[in-house]
C-alpha positions in Angstrom: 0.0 0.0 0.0 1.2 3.8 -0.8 1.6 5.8 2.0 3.1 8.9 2.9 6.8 9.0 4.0 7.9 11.3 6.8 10.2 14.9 5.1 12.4 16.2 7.6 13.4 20.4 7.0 17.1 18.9 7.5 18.8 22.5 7.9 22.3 21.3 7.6 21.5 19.1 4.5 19.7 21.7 2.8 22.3 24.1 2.9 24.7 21.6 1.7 22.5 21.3 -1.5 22.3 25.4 -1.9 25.3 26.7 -0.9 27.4 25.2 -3.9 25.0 26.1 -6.6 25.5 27.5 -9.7 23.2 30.8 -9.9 21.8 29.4 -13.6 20.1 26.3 -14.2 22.5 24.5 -17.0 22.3 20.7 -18.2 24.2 18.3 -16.0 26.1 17.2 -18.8 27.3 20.6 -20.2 31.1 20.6 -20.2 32.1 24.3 -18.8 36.1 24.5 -17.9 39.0 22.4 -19.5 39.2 20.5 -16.5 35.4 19.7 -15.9 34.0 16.4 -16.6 30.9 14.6 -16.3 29.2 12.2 -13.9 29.4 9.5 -16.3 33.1 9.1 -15.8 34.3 6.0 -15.2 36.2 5.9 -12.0 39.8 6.0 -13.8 39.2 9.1 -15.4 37.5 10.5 -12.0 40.2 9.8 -10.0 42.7 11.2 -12.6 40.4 14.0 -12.1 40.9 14.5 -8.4 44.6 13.9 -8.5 44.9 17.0 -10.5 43.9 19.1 -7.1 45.0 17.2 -4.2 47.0 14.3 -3.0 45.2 10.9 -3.5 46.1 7.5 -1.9 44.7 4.3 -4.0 44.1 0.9 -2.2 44.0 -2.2 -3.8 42.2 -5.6 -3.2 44.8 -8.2 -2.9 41.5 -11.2 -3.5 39.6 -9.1 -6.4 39.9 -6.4 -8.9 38.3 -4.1 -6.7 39.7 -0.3 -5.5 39.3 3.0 -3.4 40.9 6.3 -3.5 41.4 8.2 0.2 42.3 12.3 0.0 43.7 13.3 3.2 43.6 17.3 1.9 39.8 16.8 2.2 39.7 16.0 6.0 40.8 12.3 5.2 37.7 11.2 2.7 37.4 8.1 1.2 36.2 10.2 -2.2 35.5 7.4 -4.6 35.4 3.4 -4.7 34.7 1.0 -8.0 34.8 -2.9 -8.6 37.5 -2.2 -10.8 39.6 0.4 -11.6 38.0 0.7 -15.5 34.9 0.4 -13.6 32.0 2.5 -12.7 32.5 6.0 -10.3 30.5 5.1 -7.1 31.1 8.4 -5.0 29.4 11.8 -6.5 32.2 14.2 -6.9 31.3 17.8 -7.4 33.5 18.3 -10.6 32.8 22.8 -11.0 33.9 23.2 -6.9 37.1 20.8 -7.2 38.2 22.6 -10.6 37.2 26.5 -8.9 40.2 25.4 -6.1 37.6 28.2 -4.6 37.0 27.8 -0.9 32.5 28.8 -0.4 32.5 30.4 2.6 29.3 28.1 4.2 30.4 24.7 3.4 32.9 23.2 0.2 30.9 20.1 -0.8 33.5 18.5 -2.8 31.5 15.1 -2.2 32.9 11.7 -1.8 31.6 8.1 -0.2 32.7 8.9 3.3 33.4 11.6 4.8 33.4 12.9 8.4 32.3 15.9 11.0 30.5 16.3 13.4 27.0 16.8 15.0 25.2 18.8 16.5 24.8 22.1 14.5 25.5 24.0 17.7 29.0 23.7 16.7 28.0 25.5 13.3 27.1 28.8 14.3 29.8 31.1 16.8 28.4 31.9 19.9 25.2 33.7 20.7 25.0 34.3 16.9 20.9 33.7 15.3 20.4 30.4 14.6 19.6 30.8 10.8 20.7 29.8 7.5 23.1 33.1 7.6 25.1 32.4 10.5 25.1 28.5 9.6 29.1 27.6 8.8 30.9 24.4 8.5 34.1 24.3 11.2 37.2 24.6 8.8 38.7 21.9 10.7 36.0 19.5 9.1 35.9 21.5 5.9 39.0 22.5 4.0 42.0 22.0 6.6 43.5 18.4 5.8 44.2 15.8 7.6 47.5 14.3 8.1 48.2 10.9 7.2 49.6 8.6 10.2 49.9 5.1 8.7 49.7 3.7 5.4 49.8 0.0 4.7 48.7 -2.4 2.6 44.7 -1.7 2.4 44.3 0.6 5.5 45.2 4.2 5.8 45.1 6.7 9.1 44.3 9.8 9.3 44.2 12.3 12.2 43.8 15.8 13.2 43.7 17.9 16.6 41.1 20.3 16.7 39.8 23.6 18.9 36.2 24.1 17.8 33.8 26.6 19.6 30.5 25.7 20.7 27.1 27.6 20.1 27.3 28.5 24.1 30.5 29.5 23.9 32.5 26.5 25.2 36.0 25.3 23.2 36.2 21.8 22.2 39.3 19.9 22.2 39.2 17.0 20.1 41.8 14.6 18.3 40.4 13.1 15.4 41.4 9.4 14.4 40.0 7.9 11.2 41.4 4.2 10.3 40.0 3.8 6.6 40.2 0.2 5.3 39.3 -1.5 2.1 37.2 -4.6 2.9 38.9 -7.7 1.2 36.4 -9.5 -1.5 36.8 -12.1 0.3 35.4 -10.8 3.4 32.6 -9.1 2.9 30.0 -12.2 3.6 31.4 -12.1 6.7 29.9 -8.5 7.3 26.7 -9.0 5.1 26.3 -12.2 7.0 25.4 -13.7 4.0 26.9 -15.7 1.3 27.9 -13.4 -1.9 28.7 -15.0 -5.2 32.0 -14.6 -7.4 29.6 -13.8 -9.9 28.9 -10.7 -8.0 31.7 -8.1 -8.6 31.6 -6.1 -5.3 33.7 -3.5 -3.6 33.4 -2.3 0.3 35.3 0.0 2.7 35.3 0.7 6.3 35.9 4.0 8.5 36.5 3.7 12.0 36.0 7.2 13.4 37.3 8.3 16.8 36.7 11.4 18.8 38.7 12.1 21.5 38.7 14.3 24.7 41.8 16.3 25.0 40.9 19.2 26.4 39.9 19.6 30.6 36.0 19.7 30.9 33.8 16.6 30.7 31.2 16.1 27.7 27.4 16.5 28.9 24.7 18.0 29.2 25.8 21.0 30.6 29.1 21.8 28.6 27.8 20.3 25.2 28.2 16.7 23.3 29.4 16.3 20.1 28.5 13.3 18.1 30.5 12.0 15.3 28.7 12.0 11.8 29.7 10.1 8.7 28.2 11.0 5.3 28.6 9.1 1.7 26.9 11.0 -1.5 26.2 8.9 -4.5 24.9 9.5 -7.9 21.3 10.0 -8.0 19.7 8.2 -11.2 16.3 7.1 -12.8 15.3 4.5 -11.3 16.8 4.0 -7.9 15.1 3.1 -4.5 15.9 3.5 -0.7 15.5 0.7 1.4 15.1 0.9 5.1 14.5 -2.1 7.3 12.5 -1.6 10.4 11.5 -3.4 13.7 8.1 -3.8 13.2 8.2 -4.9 17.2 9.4 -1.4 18.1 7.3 0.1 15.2 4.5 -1.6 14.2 3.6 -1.2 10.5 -0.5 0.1 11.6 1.4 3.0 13.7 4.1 4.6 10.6 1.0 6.5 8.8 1.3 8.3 12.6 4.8 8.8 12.6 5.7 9.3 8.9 4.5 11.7 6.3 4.8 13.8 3.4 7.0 11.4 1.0 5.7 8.5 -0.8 6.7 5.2 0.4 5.5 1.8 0.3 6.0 -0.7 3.1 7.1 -4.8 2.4 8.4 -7.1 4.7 9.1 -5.0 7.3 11.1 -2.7 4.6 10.6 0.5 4.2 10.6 1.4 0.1 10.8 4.7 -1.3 11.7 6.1 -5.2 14.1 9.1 -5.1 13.1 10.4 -7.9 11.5 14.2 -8.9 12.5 17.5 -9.0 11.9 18.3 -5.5 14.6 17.1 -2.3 13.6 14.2 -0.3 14.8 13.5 3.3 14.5 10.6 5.3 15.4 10.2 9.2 15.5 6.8 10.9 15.0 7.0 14.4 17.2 4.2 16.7 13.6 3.2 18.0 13.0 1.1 15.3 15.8 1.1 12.7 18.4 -1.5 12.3 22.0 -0.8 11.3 22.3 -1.0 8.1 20.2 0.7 4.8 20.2 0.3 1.2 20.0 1.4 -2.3 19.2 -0.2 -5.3 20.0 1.8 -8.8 17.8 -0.4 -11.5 20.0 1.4 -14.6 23.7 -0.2 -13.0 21.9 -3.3 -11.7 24.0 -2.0 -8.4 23.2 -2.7 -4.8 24.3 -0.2 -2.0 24.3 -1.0 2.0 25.4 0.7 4.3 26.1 -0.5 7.6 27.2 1.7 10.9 27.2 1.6 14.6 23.8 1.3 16.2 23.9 0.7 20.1 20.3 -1.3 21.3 20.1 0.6 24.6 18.1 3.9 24.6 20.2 6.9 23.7 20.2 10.3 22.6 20.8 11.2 19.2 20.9 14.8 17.5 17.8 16.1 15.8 18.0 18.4 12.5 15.5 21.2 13.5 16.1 25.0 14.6 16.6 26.2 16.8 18.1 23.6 19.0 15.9 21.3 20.6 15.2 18.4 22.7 17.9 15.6 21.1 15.9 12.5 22.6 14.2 12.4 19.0 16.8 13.0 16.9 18.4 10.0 14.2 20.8 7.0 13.9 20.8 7.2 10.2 19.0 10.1 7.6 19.0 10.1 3.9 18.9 12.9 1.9 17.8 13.3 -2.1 18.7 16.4 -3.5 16.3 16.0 -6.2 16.7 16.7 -10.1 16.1 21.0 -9.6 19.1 21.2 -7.9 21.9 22.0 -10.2 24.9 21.9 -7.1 27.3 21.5 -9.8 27.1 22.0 -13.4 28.6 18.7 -14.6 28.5 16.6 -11.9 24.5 15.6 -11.5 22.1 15.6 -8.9 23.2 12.6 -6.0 21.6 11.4 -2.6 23.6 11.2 0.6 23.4 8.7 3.5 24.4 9.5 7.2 25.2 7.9 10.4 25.4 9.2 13.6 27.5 8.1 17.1 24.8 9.1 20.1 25.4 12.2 22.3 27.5 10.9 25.4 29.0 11.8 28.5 32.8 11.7 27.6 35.7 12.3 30.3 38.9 13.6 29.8 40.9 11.6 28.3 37.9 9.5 27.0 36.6 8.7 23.3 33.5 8.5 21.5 33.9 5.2 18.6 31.6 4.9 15.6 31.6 2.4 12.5 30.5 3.1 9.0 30.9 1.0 6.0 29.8 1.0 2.8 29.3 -2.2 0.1 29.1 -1.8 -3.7 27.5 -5.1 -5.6 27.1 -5.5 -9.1 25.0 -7.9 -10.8 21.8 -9.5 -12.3 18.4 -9.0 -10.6 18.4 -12.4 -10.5 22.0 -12.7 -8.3 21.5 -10.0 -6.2 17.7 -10.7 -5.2 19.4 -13.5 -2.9 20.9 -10.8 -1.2 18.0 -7.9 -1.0 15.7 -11.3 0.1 18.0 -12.0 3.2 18.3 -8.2 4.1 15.3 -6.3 3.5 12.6 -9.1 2.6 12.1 -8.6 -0.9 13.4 -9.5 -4.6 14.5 -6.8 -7.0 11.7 -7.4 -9.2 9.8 -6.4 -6.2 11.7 -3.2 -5.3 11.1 -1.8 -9.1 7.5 -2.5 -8.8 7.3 -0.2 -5.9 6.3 3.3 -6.3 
């Protein structure tokens, strides 16, 4: 049955999509520098691309064909993955903003399949300024200072940073950030997906472990503030591509969403939550810890490609950010949200419009000295509707041929 999907006004998201826009509507495909290219790039070309502008470290699956490309320049982002290295681009890159080599003064949304910072948007506006789309700026530290590398090896790279950042109420933050990026052997991602996957399935998969830690001489809470550590991967957006959220149907019982959720159409089978980003118009999607589970997908019809993300998701109650202004209660904020940007929005000229998953660590007490620690990982599989229905059966309930008749 069609129902109606619940659109959050995700401030922060909403200003990524704006901020970088071009100020006239021009085809996505309309080449407009020497240097830009297109989305349809293959990821070769894309990453040949990026190297052009900033530093980038390649890993390489020792048991398959598959790759990744980390820029530590870019706060240490794992910008782009493929199954091979002639293969398809999987991370939306914004092509016009990486050729400008122009900071934007709100937020530089270069793009990329993972990329950290951090939560709440108290930490975006200086203190006692208006909470409003005006004041709203990303901390530089998580926006165009880099990162510097601390370990490379054979597929795993470090990357860390020591930051001061300045709080809405006027309290400083001392934090050391630690990312461990890894690519995820062929090999082993059944192990994660829990699942068998078959060789016929060319897949790719990466990890980020993402650490905050408490360096400065106050204690994380209530009273001084808590930061929460946010990972974000933006994808190419396409014709024919669906979300797909699993839900505990114990914790949320399918007769109770039409009470909860609204305003985006969805369809609900097999405890799976289905919904067609497609349209002009931005789409956003939050998924409360209540009743989610840790992983979502996305399947794009066009590339017969499957998406999943999986991230940390405690089981005990905790408080997670929410995305309103001005800053309120957090006990209803999000594990996970999903953002569509929609076809309208031009953000770069050649680079398409994309959709953007998120995770989020909860808001906790942290000593000093102590550390907040959040997972996020990202799979890639490529194949017929046929080969990966056994996986989309096993994870969300249903076949492929029943995801494109949703919606």
């Amino acid at each position: 049955m069609l129902r109606k999907l619940l659109a959050i006004s995700f401030s922060t998201l909403l200003l990524y999509a704006c901020k970088n826009a071009p100020s006239s509507h021009q085809h996505h495909h309309t080449t407009t520098t020497k240097d830009a290219i297109n989305e349809d790039q293959p990821y070769k070309a894309a990453m040949q691309f990026v190297g052009k502008y900033t530093k980038a470290i390649q890993l390489k699956d020792s048991t398959s064909p598959a790759v990744l490309t980390i820029t530590p320049a870019w706060q240490g982002r794992i910008i782009s993955s493929a199954v091979e290295v002639n293969g398809d681009n999987f991370g939306w890159l914004n092509y016009d903003l990486i050729a400008g080599q122009k900071s934007v003064s709100q937020v530089n949304l270069r793009g990329g399949e993972d990329r950290i910072d951090i939560a709440p948007d108290s930490f975006y506006f200086a203190p006692h300024d208006t909470i409003d789309a005006t004041h709203w700026h990303t901390p530089p530290s998580f926006d165009t200072e880099p990162f510097q590398v601390t370990y490379q090896g054979r597929g795993v790279v470090t990357v860390e940073k020591d930051m001061h950042l300045l709080h809405h109420n006027g309290q400083t933050f001392d934090i050391n950030v630690q990312r461990k990026l890894t690519l995820i052997a062929r090999k082993d991602i059944p192990n994660y997906l829990d699942q068998d996957v078959p060789r016929a399935i060319k897949a790719v998969a990466h990890e980020s472990e993402n650490v905050f830690v408490n360096t400065g001489r106050i204690k994380w809470d209530g009273t001084t503030g808590q930061p929460a550590i946010r990972v974000t991967g933006m994808f190419p957006a396409g014709e024919q591509v669906w979300l797909l959220v699993p839900f505990n149907e114990e914790k949320m019982p399918t007769s109770q969403l039409d009470q909860y959720m609204k305003e985006v159409d969805y369809d609900v089978r097999s405890n799976t939550i289905l919904v067609r980003l497609k349209g002009a118009n931005p789409i956003a999607v939050g998924i409360p810890q209540a009743f989610g589970k840790n992983y979502i997908g996305v399947y794009d019809a066009e590339s017969q490609q499957l998406t999943i993300v999986q991230f940390t998701l405690s089981r005990s109650k905790q408080f997670f950010k929410n995305n309103r202004w001005p800053m309120q209660s957090l006990s209803d904020g999000f594990a996970a949200t999903v953002y569509y940007a929609g076809e309208k929005n031009d953000t770069a000229i050649n680079s398409g419009y994309y959709y953007s998953i998120a995770s989020y660590s909860p808001l906790s007490k942290v000593n000093t000295g102590g550390r907040l620690l959040h997972y996020h990982r990202t799979f890639h599989l490529v194949g017929t509707d046929k080969q990966l229905s056994g996986i989309t059966k096993k994870l969300f309930g249903v076949t492929v041929q029943e995801i494109k008749q949703s919606n």
